[in-house]
C-alpha positions as CSV (number, residue, x, y, z in Angstrom):
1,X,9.9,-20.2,66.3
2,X,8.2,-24.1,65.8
3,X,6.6,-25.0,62.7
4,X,3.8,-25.7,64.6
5,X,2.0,-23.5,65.5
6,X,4.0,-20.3,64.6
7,X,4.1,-21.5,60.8
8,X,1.3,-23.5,60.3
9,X,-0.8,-20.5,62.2
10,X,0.9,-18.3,59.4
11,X,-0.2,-20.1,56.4
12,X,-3.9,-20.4,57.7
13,X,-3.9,-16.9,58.9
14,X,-2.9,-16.4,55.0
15,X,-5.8,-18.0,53.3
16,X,-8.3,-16.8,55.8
17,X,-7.4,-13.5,55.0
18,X,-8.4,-14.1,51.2
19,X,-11.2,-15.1,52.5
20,X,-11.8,-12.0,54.6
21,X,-10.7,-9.7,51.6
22,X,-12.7,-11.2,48.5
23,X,-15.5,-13.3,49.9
24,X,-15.4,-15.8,47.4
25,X,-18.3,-18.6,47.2
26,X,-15.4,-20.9,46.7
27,X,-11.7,-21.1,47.4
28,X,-9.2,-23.0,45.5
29,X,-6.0,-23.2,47.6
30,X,-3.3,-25.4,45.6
31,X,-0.1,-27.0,47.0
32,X,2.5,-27.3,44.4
33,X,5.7,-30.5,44.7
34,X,5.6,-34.2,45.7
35,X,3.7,-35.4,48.8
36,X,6.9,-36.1,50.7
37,X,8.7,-33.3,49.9
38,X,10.1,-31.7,53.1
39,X,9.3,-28.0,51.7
40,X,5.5,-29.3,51.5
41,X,5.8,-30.6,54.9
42,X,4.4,-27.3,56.9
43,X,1.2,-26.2,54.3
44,X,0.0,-29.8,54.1
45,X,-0.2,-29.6,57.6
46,X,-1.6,-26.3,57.9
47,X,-4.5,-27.8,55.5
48,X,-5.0,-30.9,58.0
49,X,-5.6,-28.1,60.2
50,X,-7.4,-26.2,58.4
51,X,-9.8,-28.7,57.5
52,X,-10.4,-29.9,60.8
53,X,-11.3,-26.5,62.6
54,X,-14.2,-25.0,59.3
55,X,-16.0,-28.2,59.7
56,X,-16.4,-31.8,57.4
57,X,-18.8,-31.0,54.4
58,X,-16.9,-27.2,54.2
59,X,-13.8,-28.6,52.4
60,X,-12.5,-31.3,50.5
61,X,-9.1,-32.6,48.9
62,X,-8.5,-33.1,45.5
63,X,-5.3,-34.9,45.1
64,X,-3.6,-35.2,41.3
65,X,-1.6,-37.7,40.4
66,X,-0.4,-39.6,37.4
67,X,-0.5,-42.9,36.3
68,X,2.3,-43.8,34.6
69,X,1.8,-46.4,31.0
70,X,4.2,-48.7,30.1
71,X,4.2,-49.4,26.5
72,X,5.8,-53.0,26.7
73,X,3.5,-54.7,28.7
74,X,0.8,-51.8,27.3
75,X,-1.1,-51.1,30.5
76,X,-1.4,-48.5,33.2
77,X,0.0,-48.4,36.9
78,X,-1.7,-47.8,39.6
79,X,0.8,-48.3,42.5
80,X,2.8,-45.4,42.7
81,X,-0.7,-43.4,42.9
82,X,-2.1,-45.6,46.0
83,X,1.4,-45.2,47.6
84,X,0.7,-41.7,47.1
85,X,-2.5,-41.7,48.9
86,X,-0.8,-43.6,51.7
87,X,2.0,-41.3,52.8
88,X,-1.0,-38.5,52.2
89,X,-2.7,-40.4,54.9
90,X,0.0,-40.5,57.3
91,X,-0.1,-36.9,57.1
92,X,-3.4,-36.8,58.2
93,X,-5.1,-36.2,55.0
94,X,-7.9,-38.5,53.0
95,X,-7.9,-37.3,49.4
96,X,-11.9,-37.0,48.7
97,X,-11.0,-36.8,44.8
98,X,-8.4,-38.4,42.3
99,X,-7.2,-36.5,39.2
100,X,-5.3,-38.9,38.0
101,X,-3.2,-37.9,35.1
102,X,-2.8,-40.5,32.1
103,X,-1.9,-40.9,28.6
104,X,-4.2,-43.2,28.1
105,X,-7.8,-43.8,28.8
106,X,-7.9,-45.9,31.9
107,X,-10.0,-48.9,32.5
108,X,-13.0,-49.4,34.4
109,X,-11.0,-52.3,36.5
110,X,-8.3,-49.8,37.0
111,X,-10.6,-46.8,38.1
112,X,-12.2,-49.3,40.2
113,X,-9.2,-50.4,41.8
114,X,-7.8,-47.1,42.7
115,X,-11.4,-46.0,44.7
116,X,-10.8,-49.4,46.3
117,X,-7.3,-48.5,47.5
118,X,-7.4,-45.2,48.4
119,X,-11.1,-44.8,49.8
120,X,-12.7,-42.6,47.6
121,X,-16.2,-43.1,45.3
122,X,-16.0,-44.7,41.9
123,X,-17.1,-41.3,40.5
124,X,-14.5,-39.4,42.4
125,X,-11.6,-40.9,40.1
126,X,-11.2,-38.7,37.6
127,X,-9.7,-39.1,34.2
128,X,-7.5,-36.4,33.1
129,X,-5.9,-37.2,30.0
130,X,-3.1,-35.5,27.9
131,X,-4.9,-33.1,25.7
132,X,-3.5,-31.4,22.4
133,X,-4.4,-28.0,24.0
134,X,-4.5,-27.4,27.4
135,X,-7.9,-25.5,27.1
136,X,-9.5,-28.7,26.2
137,X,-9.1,-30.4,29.8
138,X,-12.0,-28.3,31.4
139,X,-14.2,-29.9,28.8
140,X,-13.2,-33.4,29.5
141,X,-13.3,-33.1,33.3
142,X,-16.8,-31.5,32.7
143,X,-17.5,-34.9,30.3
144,X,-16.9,-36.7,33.6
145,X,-19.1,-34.7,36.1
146,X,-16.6,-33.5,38.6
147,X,-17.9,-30.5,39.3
148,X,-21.3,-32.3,40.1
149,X,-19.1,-34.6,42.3
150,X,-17.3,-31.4,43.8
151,X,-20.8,-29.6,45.0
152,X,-22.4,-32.7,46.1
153,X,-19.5,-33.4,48.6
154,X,-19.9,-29.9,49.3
155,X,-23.5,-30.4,49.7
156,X,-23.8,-27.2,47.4
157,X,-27.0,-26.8,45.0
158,X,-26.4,-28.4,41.7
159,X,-26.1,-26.4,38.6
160,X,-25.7,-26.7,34.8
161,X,-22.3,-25.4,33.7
162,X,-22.5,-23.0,30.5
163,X,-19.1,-24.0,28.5
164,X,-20.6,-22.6,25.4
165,X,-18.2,-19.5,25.6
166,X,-15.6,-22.3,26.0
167,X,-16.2,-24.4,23.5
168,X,-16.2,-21.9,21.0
169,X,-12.6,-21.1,22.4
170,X,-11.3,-24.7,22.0
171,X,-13.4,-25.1,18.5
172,X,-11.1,-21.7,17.6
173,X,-7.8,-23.5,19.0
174,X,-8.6,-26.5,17.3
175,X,-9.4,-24.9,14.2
176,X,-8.3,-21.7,12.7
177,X,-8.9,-20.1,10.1
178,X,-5.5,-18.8,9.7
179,X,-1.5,-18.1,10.8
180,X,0.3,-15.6,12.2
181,X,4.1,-15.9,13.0
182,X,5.3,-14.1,15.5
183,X,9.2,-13.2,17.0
184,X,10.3,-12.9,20.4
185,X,13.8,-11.8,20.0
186,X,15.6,-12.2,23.7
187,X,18.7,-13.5,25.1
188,X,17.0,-16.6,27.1
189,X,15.7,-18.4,23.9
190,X,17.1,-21.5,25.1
191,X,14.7,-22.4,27.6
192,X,11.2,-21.0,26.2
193,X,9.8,-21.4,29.7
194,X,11.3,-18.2,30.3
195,X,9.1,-16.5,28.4
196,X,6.1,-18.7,28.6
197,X,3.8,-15.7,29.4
198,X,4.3,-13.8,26.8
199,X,4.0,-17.3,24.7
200,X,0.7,-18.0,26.1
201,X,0.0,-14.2,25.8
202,X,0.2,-14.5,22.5
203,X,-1.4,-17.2,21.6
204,X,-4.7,-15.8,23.7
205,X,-4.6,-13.1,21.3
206,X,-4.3,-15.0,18.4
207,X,-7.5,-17.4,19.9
208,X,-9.7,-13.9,19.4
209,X,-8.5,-13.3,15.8
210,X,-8.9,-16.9,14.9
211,X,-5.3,-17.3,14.2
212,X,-3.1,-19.7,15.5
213,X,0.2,-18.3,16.7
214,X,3.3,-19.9,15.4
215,X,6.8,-18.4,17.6
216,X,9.8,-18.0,15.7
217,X,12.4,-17.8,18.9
218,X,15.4,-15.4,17.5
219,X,18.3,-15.5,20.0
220,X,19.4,-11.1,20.2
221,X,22.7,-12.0,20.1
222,X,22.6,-13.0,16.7
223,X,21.2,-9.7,16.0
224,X,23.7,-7.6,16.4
225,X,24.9,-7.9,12.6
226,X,22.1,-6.2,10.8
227,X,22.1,-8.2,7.7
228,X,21.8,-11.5,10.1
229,X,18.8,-9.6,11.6
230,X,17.4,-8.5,8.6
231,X,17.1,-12.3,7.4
232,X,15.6,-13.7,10.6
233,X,12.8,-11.4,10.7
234,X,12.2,-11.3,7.1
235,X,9.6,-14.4,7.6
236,X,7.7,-13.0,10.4
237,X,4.6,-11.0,10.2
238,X,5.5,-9.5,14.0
239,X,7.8,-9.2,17.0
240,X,8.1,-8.8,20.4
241,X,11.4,-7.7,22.6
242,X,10.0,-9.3,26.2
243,X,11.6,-8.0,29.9
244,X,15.0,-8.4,31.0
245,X,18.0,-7.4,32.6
246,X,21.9,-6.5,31.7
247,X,23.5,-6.0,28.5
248,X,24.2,-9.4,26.9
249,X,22.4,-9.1,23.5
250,X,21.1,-5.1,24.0
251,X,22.6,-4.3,20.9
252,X,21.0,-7.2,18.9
253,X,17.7,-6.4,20.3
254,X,18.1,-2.6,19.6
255,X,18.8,-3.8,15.7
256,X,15.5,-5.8,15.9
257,X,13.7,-2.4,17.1
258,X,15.1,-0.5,14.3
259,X,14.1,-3.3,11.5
260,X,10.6,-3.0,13.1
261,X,10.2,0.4,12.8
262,X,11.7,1.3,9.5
263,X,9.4,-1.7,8.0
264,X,6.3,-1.2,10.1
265,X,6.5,-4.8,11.3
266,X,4.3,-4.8,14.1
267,X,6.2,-4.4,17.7
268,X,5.4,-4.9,21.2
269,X,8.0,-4.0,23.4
270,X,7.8,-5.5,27.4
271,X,9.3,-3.2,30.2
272,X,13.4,-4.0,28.7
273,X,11.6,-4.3,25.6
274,X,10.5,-0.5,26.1
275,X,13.6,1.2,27.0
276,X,15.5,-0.5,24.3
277,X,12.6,1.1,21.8
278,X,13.7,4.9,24.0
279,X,17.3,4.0,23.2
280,X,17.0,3.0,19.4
281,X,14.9,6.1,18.8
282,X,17.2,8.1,20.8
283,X,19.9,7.1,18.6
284,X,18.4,6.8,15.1
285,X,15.6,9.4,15.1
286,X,16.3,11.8,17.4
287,X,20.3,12.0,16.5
288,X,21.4,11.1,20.2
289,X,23.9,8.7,18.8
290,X,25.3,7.8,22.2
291,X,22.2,7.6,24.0
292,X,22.6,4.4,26.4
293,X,20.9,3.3,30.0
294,X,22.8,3.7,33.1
295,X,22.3,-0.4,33.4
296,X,24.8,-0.9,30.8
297,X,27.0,2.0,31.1
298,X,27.3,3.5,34.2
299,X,29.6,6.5,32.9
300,X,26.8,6.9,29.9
301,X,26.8,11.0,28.3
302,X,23.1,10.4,27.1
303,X,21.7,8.0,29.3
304,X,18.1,8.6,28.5
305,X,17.3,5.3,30.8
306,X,18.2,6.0,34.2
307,X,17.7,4.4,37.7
308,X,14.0,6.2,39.3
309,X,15.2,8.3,41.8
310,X,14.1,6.7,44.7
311,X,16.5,3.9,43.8
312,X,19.7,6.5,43.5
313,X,21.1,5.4,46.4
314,X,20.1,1.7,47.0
315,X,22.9,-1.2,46.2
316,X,21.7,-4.6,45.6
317,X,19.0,-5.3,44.0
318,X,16.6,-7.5,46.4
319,X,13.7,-6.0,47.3
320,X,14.5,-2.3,46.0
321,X,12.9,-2.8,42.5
322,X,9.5,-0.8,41.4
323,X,7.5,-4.1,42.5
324,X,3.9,-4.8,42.0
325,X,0.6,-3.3,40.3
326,X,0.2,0.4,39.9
327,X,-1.7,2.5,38.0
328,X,-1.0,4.3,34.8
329,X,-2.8,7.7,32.5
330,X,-3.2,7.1,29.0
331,X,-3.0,9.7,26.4
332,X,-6.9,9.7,25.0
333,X,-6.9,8.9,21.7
334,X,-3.9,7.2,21.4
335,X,-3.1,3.1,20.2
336,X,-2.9,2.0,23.8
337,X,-6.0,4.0,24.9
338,X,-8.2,2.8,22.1
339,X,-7.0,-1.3,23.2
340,X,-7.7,-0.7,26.0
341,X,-10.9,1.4,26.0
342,X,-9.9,3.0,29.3
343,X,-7.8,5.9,30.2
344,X,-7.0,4.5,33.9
345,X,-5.0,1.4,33.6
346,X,-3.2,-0.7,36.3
347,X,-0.5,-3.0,35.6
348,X,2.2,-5.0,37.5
349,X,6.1,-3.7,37.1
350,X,9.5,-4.9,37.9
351,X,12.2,-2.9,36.9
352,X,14.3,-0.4,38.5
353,X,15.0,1.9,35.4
354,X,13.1,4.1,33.3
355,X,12.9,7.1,30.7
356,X,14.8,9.7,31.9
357,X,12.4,12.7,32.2
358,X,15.5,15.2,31.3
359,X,14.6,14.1,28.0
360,X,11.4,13.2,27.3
361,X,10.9,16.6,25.4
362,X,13.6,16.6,23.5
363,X,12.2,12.6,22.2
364,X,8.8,13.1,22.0
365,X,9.5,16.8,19.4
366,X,10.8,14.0,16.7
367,X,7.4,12.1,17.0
368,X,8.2,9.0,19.7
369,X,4.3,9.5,21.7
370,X,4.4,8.9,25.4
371,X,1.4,7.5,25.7
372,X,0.9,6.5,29.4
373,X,2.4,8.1,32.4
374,X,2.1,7.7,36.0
375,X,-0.7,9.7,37.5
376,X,1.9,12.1,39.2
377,X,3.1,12.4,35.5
378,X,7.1,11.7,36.5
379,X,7.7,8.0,34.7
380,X,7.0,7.1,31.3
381,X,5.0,3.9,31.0
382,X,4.0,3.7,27.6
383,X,5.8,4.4,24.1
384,X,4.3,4.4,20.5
385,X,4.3,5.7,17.0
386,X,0.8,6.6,15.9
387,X,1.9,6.5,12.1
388,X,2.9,2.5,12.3
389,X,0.3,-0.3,12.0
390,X,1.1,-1.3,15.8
391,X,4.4,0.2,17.3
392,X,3.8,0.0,21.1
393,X,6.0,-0.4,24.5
394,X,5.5,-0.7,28.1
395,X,7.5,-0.3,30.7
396,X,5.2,-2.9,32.5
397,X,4.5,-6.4,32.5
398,X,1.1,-7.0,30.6
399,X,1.2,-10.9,30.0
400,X,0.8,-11.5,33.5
401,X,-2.9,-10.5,33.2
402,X,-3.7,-12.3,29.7
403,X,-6.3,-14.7,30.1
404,X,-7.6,-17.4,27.4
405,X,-11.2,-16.0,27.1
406,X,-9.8,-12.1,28.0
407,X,-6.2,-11.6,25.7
408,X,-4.3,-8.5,27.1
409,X,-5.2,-5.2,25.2
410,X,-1.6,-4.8,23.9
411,X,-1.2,-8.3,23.0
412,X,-4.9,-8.1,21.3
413,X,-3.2,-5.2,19.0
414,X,-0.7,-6.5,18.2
415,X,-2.1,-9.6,16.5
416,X,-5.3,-7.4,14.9
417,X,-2.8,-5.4,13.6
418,X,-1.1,-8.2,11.3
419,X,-4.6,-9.9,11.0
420,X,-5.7,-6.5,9.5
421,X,-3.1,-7.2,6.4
422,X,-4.0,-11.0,5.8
């Protein structure tokens, strides 16, 4: 095995096969880390390649950097980016673009130095500024013409862009018309990234109410005394219990469940999220009072969350979880049905637990709706309780398929539901 050819063949194989399977007009192939890094060492070459062998004109490099301010002598560097360029270079690789990250406008001089020093166009050094929101950076590099710079290296017709749609979006961001707090009770509160998904999830939902989503970030630990979770949901208007895995803070989270359902807060539940909502009903409604998953109690009497069959037998858990996108049956005329307009759904999983079917009866007599099922009808995949404002849970993972102009349909009802009460 050499890097060259057998990997570098590997990774161009990969993105020719996109090619083969979508036929996009145009492919956007990023490479994440630090030029220099050893791990980038094999795809930048595969690119070199790669751009070679479909022709000049058919590709081009856009290379992002930043340029770093120093507020004592109150100017802009421009070094680290054209030593950058160099060890690019040495790779083989002439950047035909610079997105050149800044918090600070940078000066004509300084534009014009960097096209100087690292061979590009004076038009092809691209400002991208720090933004308030994110969603506001499209419009600025549009305000700059790089896609007009993009298709004229590409020698591809020139067109108008309509960012109307997107503009509105960023005029909504910038300025709503109300707000709407929100809870996401887990045990990795610490480091929000961890949940930045379902954070961004949220806020995409909140974009299409005209809300702007405040997170109130509620450690489950601290839940487990139910006056201590009383008080820290008592200022929120919803909450959601994201994925997960063991049973540091179950309890706490199962607390937060309850609190939602016996004071129709709206709830959203995420694959843990929905077999903690099985449990607490289990428990509380249904009169199970030791109902528990096998993941936290292997010896469990009740353990209405069990490992899926086909995972009876397999110890370890790399590669043996329910991985990927498949497709899920929802009940017509049900909360989930109605977001999402559909009754065929597909969604991405990863879990290795769910409902057990030996008592999904027994649950759904004392008014818990199962909602979505598998198409062969043996794993639950949706929970609700019609008679609540919004009291949904999936076993899947919807806020991998938000988007800022399309929220998720169970994030979207979620945040109607509280708007529906301001």
């Amino acid at each position: 095995m050499q890097v060259i050819p057998h990997i570098t063949n590997e990774i161009k194989s990969r993105v020719l096969g996109a090619t083969k399977q979508f036929k996009p007009d145009f492919q956007l192939i990023e490479i994440g880390g630090t030029i220099g890094d050893i791990e980038s060492l094999p795809f930048i070459e595969a690119i070199r390649q790669f751009k070679t062998e479909i022709g000049i004109g058919n590709a081009i490099s856009i290379h992002t950097t930043l340029l770093p301010y120093l507020p004592t002598s109150g100017e802009l560097k421009t070094k680290p980016s054209q030593h950058s360029v160099q060890v690019l270079r040495s790779y083989g690789i002439q950047p035909e673009i610079l997105v050149c990250r800044t918090a600070k406008p940078i000066p004509k001089t300084e534009k014009e130095k960097l096209a100087l020093f690292c061979s590009v166009p004076k038009e092809a050094v691209i400002e991208c500024r720090d933004m308030k929101s994110i969603y506001e950076v499209p419009l600025a590099l549009e305000d700059q013409n790089m896609a007009h710079v993009v298709l004229d290296m590409l020698r591809v017709e020139d067109r108008e862009a309509d960012l109307t749609n997107w503009k509105k979006l960023v005029e909504n961001i910038k300025n709503p018309h109300g707000v709407v707090k929100v809870a996401i009770a887990g045990k990795y509160t610490k480091l929000s990234d961890a949940y930045i998904s379902v954070v961004e999830s949220l806020k995409h939902a909140g974009y299409a109410d005209d809300v702007k989503v405040e997170i109130k970030w509620i450690n489950s630990e601290e839940c487990v005394d139910m006056k201590k979770c009383k008080e820290l949901l008592s200022d929120v208007q919803a909450v959601v219990v994201p994925g997960g895995f063991g049973i540091r803070g179950i309890e706490g989270k199962l607390n937060v469940i309850r609190y939602a359902r016996e004071n129709n807060l709206p709830f959203l539940g995420l694959c843990l999220g929905m077999q903690c909502a099985v449990i607490e009903y289990a428990r509380n409604v249904v009169g199970i009072k030791d109902a528990n998953s096998k993941e936290f109690d292997e010896n469990a009497q009740n353990p209405v969350i069990d490992l899926m069959l086909e995972q009876k037998n397999v110890h370890g858990y790399g590669g043996t979880m329910r991985l990927g996108a498949y497709d899920c049956v929802l009940k017509k005329g049900s909360k989930a049905e109605k977001a999402y307009g559909t009754e065929r759904i597909s969604e991405r999983h990863r879990h290795r637990y769910e409902v057990n079917n030996e008592y999904i009866d027994r649950i759904a007599e004392k008014g818990l709706v199962f909602s979505g099922m598998s198409p062969d009808g043996m794993l639950a995949e949706v929970v609700e309780l019609p008679q609540l404002d919004w009291f949904v849970a999936c076993q899947f993972h919807p806020e991998f398929k938000s988007r800022p102009e399309r929220p998720h349909p169970l994030f979207k009802g979620l945040i109607d539901a509280v708007v529906a009460k301001m």
